[in-house]
C-alpha positions in Angstrom: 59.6 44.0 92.0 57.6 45.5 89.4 60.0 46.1 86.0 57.3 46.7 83.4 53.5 47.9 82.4 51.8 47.3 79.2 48.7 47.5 77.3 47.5 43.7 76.5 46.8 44.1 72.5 45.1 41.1 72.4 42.4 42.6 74.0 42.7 46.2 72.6 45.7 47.9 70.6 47.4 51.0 72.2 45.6 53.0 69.6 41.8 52.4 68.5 38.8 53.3 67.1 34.8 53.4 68.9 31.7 54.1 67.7 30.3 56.7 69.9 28.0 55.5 72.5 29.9 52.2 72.5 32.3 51.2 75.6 35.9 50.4 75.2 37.7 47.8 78.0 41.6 48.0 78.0 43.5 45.5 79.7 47.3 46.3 81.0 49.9 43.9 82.6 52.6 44.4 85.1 55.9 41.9 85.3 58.7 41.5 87.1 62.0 41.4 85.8 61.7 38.2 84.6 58.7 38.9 82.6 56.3 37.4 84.9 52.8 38.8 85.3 53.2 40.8 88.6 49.6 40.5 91.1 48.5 43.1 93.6 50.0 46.3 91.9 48.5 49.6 92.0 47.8 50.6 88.6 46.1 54.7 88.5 44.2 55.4 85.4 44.3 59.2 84.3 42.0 60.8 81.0 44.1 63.5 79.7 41.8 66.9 80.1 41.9 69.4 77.5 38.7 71.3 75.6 38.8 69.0 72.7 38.9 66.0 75.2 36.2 63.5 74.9 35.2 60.3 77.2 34.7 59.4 80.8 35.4 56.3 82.8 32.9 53.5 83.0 34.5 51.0 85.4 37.3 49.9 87.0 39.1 46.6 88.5 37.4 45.7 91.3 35.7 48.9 92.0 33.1 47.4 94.1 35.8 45.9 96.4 36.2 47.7 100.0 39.7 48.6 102.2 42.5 50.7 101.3 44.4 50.7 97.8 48.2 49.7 97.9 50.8 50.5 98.3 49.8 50.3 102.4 52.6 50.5 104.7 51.3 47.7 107.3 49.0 45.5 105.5 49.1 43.1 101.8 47.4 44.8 99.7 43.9 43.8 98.1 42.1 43.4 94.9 40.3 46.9 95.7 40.0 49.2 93.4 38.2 52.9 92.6 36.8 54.9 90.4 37.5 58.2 91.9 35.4 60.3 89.0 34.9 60.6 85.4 38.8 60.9 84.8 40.2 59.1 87.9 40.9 55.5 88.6 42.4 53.4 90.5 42.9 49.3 90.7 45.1 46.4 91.7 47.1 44.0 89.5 45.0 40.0 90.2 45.9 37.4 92.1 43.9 35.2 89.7 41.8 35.6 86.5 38.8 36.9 86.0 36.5 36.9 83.4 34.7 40.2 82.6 31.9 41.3 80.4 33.4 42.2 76.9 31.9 45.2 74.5 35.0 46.8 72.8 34.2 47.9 69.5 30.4 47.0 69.5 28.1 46.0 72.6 27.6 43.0 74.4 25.6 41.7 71.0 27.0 41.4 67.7 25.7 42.5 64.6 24.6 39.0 63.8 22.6 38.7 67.1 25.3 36.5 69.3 26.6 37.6 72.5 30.0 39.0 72.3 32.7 36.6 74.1 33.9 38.0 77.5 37.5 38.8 78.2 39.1 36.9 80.9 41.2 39.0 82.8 44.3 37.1 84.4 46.8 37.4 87.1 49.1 40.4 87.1 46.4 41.9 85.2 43.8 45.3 85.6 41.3 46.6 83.5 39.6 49.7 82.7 36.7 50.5 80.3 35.5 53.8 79.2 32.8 55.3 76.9 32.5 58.5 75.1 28.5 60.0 73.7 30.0 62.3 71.0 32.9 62.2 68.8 36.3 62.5 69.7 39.7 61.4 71.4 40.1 60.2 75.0 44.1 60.3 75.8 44.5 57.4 78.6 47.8 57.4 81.0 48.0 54.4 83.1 50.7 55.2 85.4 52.0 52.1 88.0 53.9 53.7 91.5 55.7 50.9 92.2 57.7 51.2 89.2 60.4 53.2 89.8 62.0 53.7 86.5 60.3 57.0 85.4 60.7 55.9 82.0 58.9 52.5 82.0 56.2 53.8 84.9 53.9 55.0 82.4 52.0 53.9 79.2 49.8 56.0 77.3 46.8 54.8 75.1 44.8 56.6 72.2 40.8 56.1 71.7 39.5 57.8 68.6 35.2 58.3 69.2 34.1 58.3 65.7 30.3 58.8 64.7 30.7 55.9 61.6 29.6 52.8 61.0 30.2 50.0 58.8 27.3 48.0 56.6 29.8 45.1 55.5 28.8 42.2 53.3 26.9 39.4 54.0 28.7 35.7 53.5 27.8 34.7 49.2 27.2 32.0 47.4 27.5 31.9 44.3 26.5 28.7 41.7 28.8 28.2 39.0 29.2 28.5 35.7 28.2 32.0 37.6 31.6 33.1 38.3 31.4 36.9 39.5 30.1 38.4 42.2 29.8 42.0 43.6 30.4 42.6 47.2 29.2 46.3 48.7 30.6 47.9 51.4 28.7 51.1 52.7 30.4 53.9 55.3 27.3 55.7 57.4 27.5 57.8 60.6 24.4 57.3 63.5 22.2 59.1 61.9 22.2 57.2 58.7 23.8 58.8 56.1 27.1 58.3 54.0 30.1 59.1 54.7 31.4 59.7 51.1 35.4 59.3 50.1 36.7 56.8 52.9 38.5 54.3 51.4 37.7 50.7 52.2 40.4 47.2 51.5 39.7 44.0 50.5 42.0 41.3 50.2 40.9 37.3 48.8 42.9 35.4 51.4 42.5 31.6 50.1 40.2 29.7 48.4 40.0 29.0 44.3 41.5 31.3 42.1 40.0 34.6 42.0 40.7 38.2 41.6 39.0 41.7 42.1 37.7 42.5 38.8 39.2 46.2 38.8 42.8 45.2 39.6 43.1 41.6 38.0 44.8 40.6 41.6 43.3 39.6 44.7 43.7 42.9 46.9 41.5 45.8 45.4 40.8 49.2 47.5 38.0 51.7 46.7 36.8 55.2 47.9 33.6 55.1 49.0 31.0 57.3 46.3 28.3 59.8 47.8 26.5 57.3 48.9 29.3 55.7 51.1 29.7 52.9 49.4 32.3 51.3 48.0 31.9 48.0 45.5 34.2 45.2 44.8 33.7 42.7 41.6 35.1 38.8 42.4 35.9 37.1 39.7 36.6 33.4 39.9 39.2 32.7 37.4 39.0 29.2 36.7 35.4 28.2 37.6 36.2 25.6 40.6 34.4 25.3 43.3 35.4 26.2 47.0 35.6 28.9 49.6 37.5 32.5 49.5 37.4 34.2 52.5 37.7 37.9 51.8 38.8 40.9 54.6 37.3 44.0 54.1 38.7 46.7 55.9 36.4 50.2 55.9 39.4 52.5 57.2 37.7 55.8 58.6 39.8 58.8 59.0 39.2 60.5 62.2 41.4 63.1 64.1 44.4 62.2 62.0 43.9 58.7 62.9 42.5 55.8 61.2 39.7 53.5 62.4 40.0 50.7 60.8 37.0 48.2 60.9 37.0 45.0 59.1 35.2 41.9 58.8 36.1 38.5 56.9 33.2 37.0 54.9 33.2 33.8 53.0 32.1 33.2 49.0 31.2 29.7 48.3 31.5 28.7 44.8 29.4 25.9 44.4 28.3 23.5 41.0 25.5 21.7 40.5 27.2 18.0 38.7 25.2 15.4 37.5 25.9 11.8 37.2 23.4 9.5 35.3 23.5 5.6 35.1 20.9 3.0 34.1 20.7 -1.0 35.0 17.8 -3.2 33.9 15.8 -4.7 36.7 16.6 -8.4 36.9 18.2 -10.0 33.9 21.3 -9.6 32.2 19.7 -10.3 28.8 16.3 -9.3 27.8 14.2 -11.3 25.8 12.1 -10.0 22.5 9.3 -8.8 22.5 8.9 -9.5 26.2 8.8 -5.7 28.3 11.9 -5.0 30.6 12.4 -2.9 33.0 15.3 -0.1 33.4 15.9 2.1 36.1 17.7 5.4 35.4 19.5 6.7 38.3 20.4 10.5 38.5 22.6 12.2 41.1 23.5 15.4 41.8 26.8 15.0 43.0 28.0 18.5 43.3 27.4 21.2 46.0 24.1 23.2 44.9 21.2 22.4 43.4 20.2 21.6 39.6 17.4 22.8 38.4 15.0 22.3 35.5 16.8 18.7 35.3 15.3 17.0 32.1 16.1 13.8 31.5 16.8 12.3 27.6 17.0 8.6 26.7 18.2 7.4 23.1 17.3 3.8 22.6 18.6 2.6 19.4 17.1 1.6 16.4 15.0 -1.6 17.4 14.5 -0.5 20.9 11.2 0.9 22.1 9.2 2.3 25.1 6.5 0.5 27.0 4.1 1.6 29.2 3.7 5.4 28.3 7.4 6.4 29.3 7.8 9.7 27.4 11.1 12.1 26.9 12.7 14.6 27.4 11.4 14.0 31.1 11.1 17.0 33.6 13.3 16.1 36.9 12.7 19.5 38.6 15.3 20.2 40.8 17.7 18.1 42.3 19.1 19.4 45.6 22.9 18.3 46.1 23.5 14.7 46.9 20.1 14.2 46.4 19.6 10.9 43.8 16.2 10.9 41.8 15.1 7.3 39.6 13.0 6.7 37.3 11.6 3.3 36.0 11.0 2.8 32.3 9.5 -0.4 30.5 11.4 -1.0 27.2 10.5 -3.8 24.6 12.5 -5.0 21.7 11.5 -6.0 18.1 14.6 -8.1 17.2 17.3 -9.8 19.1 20.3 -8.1 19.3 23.0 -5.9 21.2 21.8 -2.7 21.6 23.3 0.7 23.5 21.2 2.4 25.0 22.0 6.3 25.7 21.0 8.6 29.0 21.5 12.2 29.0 20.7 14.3 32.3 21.0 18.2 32.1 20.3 21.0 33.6 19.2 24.1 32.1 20.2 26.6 34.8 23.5 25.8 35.7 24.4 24.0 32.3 25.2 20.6 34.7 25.2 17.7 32.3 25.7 13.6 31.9 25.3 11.2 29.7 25.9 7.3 30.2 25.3 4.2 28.3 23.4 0.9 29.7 24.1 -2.1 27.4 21.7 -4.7 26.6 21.5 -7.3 24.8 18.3 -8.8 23.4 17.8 -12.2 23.1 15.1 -14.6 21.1 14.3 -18.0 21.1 15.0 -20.5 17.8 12.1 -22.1 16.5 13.4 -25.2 14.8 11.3 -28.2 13.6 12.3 -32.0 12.2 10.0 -34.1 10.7 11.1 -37.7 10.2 8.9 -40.4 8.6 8.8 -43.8 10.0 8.7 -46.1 8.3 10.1 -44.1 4.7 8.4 -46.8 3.0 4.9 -48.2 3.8 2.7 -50.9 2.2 -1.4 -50.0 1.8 -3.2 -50.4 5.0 0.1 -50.1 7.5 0.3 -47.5 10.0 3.1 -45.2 9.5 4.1 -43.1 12.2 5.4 -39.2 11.9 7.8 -38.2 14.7 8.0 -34.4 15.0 11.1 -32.7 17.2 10.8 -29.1 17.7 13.6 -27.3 19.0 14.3 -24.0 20.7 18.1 -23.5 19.6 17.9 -19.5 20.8 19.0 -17.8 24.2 15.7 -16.9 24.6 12.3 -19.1 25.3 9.8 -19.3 22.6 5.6 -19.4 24.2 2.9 -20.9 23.0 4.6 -23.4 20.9 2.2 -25.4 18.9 2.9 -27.9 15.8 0.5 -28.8 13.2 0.4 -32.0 10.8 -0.8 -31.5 7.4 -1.8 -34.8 6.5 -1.6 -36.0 3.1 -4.3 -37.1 1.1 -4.1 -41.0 0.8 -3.0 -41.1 5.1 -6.0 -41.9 7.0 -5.4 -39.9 10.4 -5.5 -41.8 13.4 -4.1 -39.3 15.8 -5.0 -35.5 16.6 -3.3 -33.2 13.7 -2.3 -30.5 15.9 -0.6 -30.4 19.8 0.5 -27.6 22.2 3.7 -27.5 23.6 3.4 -24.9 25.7 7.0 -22.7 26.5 10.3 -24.1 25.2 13.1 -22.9 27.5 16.7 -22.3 25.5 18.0 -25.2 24.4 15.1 -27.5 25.0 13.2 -30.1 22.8 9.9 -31.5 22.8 8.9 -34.4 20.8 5.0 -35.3 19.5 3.9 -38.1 17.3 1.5 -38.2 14.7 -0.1 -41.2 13.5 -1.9 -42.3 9.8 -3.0 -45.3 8.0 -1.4 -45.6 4.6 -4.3 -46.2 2.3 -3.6 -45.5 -1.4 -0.2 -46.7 -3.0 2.0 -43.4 -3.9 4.6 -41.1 -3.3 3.8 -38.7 -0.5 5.3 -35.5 1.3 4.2 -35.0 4.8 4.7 -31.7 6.3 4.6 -30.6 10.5 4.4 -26.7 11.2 5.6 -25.3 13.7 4.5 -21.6 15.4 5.6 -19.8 18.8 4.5 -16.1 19.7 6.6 -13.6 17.8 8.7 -16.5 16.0 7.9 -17.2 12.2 6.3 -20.3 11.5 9.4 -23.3 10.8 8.2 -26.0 8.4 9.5 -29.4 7.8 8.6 -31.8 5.7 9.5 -35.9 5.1 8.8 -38.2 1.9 6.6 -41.2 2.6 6.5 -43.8 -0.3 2.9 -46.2 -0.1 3.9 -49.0 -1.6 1.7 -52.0 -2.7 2.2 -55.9 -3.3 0.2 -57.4 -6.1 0.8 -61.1 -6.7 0.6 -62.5 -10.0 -0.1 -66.8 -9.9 1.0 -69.1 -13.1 0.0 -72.8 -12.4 1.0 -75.5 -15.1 0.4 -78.8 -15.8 -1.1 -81.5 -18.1 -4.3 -81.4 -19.5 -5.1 -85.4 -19.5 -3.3 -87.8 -18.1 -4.0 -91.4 -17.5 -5.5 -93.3 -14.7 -2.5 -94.1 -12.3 -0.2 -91.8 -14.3 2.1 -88.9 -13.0 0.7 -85.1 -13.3 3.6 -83.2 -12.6 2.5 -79.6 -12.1 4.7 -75.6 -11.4 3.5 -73.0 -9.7 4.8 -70.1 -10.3 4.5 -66.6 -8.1 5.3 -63.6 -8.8 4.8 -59.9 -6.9 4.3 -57.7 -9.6 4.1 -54.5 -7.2 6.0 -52.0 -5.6 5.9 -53.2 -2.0 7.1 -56.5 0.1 4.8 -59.3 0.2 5.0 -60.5 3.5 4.2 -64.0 5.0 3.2 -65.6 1.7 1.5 -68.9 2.0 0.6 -71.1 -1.1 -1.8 -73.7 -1.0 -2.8 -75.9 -3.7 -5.6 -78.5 -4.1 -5.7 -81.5 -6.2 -9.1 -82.5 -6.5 -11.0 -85.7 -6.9 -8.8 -86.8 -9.5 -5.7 -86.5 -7.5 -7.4 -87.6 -4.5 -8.1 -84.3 -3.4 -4.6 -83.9 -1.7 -4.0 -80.4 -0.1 -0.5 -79.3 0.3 0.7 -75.7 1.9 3.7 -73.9 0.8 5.3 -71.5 3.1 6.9 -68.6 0.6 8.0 -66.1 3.2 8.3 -63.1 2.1 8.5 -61.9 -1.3 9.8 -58.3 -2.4 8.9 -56.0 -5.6 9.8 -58.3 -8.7 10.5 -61.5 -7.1 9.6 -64.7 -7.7 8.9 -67.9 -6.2 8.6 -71.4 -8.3 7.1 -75.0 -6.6 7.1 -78.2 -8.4 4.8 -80.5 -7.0 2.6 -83.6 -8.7 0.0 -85.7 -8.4 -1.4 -89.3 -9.5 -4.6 -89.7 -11.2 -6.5 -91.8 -8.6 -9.7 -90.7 -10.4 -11.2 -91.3 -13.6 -12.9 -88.3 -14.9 -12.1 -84.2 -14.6 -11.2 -82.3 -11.6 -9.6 -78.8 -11.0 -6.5 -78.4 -9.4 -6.3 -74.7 -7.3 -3.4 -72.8 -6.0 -4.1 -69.8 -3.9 -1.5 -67.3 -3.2 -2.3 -65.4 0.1 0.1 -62.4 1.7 -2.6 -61.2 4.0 -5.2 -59.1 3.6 -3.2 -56.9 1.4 -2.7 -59.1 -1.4 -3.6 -62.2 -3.1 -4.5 -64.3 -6.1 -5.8 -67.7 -7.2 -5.2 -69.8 -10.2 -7.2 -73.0 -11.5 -6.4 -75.4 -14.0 -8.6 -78.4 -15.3 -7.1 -81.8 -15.5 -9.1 -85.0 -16.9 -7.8 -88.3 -15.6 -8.6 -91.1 -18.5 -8.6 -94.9 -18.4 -5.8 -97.1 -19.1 -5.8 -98.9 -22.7 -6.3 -102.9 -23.2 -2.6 -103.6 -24.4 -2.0 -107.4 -25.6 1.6 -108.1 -25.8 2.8 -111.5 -27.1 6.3 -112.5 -28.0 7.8 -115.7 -29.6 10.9 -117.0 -30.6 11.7 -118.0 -35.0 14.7 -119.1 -36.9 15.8 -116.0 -39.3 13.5 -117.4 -41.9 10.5 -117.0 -39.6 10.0 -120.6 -38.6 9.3 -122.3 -35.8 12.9 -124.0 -35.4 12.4 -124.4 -31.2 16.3 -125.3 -30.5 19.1 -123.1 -31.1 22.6 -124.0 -31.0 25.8 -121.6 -29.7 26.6 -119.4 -32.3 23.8 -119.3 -34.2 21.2 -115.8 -34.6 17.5 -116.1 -34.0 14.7 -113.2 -33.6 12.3 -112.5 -31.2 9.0 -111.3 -32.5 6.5 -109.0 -30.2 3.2 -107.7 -31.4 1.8 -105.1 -29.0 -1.6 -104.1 -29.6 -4.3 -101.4 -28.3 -7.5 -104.4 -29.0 -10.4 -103.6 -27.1 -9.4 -99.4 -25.6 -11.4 -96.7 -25.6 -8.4 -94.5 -25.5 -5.3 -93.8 -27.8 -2.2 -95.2 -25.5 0.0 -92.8 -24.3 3.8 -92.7 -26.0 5.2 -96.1 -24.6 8.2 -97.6 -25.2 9.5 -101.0 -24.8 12.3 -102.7 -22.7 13.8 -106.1 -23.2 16.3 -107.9 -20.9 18.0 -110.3 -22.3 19.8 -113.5 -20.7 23.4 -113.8 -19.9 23.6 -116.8 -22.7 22.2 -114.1 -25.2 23.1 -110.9 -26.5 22.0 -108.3 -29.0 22.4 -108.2 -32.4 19.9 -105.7 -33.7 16.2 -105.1 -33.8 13.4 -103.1 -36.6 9.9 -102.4 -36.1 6.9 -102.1 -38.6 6.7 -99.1 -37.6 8.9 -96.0 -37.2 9.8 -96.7 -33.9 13.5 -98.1 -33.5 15.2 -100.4 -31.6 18.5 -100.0 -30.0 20.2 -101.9 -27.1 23.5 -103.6 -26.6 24.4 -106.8 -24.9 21.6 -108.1 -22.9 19.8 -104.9 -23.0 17.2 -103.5 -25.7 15.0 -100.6 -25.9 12.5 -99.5 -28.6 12.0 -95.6 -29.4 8.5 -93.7 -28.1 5.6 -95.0 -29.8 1.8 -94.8 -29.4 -1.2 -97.1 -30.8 -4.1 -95.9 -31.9 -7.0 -97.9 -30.6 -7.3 -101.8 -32.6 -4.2 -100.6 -33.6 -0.9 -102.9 -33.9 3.6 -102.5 -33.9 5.2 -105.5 -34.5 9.3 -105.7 -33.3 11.5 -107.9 -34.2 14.7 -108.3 -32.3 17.7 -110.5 -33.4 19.4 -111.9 -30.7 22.8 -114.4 -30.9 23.2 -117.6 -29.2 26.4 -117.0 -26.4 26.3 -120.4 -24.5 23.6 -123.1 -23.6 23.2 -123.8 -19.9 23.4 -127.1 -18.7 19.3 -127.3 -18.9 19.1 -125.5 -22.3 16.4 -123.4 -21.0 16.5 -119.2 -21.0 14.0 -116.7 -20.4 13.9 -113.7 -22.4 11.8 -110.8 -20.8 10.0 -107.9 -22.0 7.7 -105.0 -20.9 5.6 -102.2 -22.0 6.6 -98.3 -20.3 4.6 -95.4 -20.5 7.2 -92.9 -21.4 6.0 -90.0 -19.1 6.9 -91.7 -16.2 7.8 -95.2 -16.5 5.3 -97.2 -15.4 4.9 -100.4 -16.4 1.2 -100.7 -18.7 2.3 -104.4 -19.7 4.6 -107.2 -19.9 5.2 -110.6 -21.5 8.7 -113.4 -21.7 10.0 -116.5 -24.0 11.5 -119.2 -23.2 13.9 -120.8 -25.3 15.9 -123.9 -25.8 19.9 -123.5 -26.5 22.3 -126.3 -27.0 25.7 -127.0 -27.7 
């Protein structure tokens, strides 16, 4: 059973306002008792008639349907409905939904151009749409028989048919630091003029902080001016970004009723934000002097565009452009999200770490950035050693420079060349100058230079060393030239005689300042030492040393001859020495001894225990040549013995037991010593017979020049 009728407000509210010339659809539903939505009910639609009385009935539910409208007494009843005139209607509650063209408040196109959505129409529900040409109020009764409660059988509805429309707002956007914006609301009837003093709402129902500028709050409400419009000021408070979504409500006053229209727009507060970074292309560490690349990324990270973007970069002191980069550089615009890059060549005077600054602004909507990009700018080390080898060099060696150039910077160093400045006194024998090309960090490269020392001195040698945008390194090592010079003493007699002993010293000496080396000494007699050669080996022989060889010789020659030594150290130094030497003849010695009492006579026997002399005349007779000092020797036999001895001259004798020995002496030629030497009688062998010897020396070297003996008789 039916228990209740009402109107369905989310279609249409009880009471409502229409544009003229604009249809209105209202929707009611019948339940049961249980609240249910009630199908096939009749449902009569009646406009309230009186002279004021505007509208007429468009359509009804189901109008087009044919058979008898319920209640019937023998039959179900249909969907059929009827539109009996202009005022009358009647339909039937639906046995299912259906979905119906909508048009309240507007036709079937909105104001922006899209189809209206359509209203569905579901079970235990009936609709009615009506329309009015001129302004006014259509008084609706929808009246349901079935009900029989006559307070709950009928429902009444108000449409107010107002000539007025509404020009709301469009949706804004507005680009910070902008942060007020004026929204216009203008009241007009068909014709197009104001409708002055009707007082329009607004209300800011979420979004960032804002407030109508008139009431500091976010609900404002104006009347509108002659022109029918009424203007609201939003003011964001705190400058964010975001949507408000704003109601305005234009409420017309019509026939003591108010017609509310209202619409929600949106304001979008949206920044432009810039972000700015920079990164250089493909090293961590740039090198000096050597362009680099740097790419300077800018972003526009917020939600509208910047505009007149310029771009600033700051290098620091030491940091340069390459290539024609120029600033402040012009962006343009940089829509949101939209990243712009630019590539710049930078160089660098000096090694270093350097901080470079970006700034990105805008000069529209005061969007700014700044970043920094580090870099640090390295260079490579030019560093040179020379070493001299050896330090010390004798005339004529090769000496050998050894230059080691060294890169002991982070950075490589091109076109790396060395030069030797050669002293004067080094004959070059190698190119002066090499290239070495690129030295990567911490590399070394090695190149030898090569001379002849030729003049003895004290020498400084110095390698430079140059690489592109390095200064030139210099390094320098002391070479000493040193020099043997040999200095030769050769002594030894001027004469000697035939058969006699030269006994000769050589004597070397190296005068200089450098090592003789591999000395050799070879010395030659000549014909009157039989031309005997005889090599020394000296080795070698440093500054001031000196080396001393005895050797001799026999003259084998009568006559003069020259006896050589030659010192030779190689090429480098040398000497030779001479002296003359004259060989002569022996003299003609005649030696002869005899035996005589003390008294000088001729006794012949002597007895044990008596003293007798021995008399010896040595004489140069028949010479051509002064003796040489000579000295005599007497041996004596065991029966014998010494007593003393004289000479005529003053040459004395000495001896003891059965040895005697006479001091130097020389003889003139034809010239004549005498010696007397007084013996004593020991014992008498068993013969009686002893032999008393003596013979001539030359002192020099002992030979013998003569000799001569005595016999004597000894008895008991």
């Amino acid at each position: 059973m039916p228990w209740s009728v009402e109107i369905d407000e989310r279609v249409s509210p009880t009471i409502d306002c229409n544009p003229v010339r604009t249809q209105h659809t209202l929707v009611v539903t019948v339940r049961d008792q249980c609240g249910n939505p009630l199908p096939g009910q009749r449902v009569e639609w009646s406009l309230s008639r009186y002279p004021q009385a505007v509208g007429d009935i468009v359509a009804v539910d189901d109008q087009y349907g044919s058979g008898r409208i319920a209640p019937m007494t023998s039959a179900s009843p249909g969907n059929n409905g009827n539109k009996i005139d202009n005022q009358y209607a009647v339909s039937v509650t639906n046995y299912g939904a259906e979905l119906i063209d909508a048009g309240n408040n507007h036709p079937y196109v909105g104001r922006e151009g899209v189809r209206l959505p359509d209203i569905t129409v579901s079970r235990g529900q009936s609709w009615l749409t009506i329309t009015s040409s001129r302004e006014g109020v259509t008084d609706l009764m929808v009246y349901v028989p079935a009900l029989r409660d006559g307070t709950k059988h009928k429902i009444w509805a108000k449409k107010i048919w107002a000539d007025f429309d509404v020009e709301f707002p469009e949706n804004a956007v507005n680009t910070l630091p902008d942060v007020d914006h004026s929204f216009l609301v203008r009241i007009f009837r068909s014709d197009g003029s104001a409708i002055p003093g009707q007082t329009v709402d607004a209300e800011i129902l979420d979004g960032p902080s804002a407030v109508f500028e008139s009431s500091s709050r976010p609900t404002a409400s104006f009347m509108t001016d002659a022109n029918g419009v009424a203007e609201f000021l939003v003011h964001n408070t705190v400058g964010e970004t975001g949507v408000n979504r704003i109601r305005f409500t234009a409420n017309g006053h019509f026939y003591g009723e108010i017609c509310p229209r209202s619409v929600i727009v949106t304001k979008q507060w949206r920044q432009a934000a810039l972000e700015v970074s920079c990164a250089y292309l493909g090293c961590a560490e740039a090198i000096v002097n050597r362009p680099f690349e740097k790419l300077i990324t800018v972003t526009n990270t917020g939600d509208a565009p910047a505009e007149a973007v310029v771009l600033e970069d700051q290098p620091d002191a030491g940091l340069a452009f390459a290539g024609g980069s120029a600033f402040p550089m012009d962006l343009g615009t940089i829509a949101p999200g939209q990243t712009v890059t630019r590539s710049v060549q930078m160089i660098a005077e000096t090694a270093g770490a350097y901080t470079n600054r970006v700034i990105v602004s805008s000069r529209t909507s005061g969007a700014q950035a700044e970043n920094v990009c580090p870099i640090e700018v390295v260079a490579g080390v030019l560093e040179i050693m020379k070493v001299c080898e050896p330090q010390v060099a004798n005339v004529g060696s090769e000496v050998t420079f050894v230059v080691t150039v060294t890169n002991s910077g982070r950075g490589p160093l091109e076109n790396v060349m060395v030069v030797d400045d050669y002293p004067a006194g080094i004959e070059p024998t190698s190119q002066n100058a090499a290239t070495l090309g690129t030295l990567a960090p911490g590399e070394s490269k090695q190149v030898i230079f090569t001379g002849i020392a030729e003049q003895p001195g004290r020498y400084t040698n110095t390698a430079r060393a140059r690489a592109d945008g390095s200064p030139e390194q210099t390094s320098s090592c002391d070479l000493q030239v040193v020099n043997c010079r040999l200095e030769m003493d050769l002594v030894g007699p001027e004469t000697i005689y035939y058969g006699e002993q030269a006994n000769f010293t050589v004597r070397v000496t190296n005068v200089g300042d450098g090592p003789a080396e591999g000395c050799m000494v070879r010395v030659t007699t000549g014909n009157c030492l039989g031309n005997v050669v005889r090599d020394f080996n000296i080795g070698p022989l440093g500054p001031g040393e000196v080396w001393t060889q005895d050797f001799a010789g026999r003259g084998s020659g009568i006559g003069q001859c020259t006896v050589t030594a030659d010192s030779n150290c190689g090429a480098r130094c040398q000497d030779r020495v001479d002296v003359q030497l004259d060989v002569t003849g022996l003299p003609a010695l005649q030696v002869e001894m005899t035996d005589k009492g003390l008294d000088g006579s001729e006794e012949g026997i002597f007895r044990v225990g008596e003293t007798f002399i021995y008399r010896m005349l040595v004489e140069n007779d028949v010479g051509t040549e002064a003796t040489p000092n000579m000295h005599v020797e007497w041996r004596l036999p065991p029966e014998l013995e010494f007593v003393s001895g004289r000479s005529n001259r003053e040459a004395t004798v000495t001896g003891t037991d059965q040895l005697a020995r006479s001091e130097p002496f020389g003889l003139k030629v034809n010239q004549v010593i005498t010696f007397e030497l007084q013996v004593r009688v020991l014992s008498a062998p068993n013969n009686g017979l002893v032999k008393t010897a003596a013979a001539v020396y030359r002192s020099s070297d002992n030979a013998e020049l003569a000799s001569e003996s005595e016999s004597s008789t000894l008895k008991n």
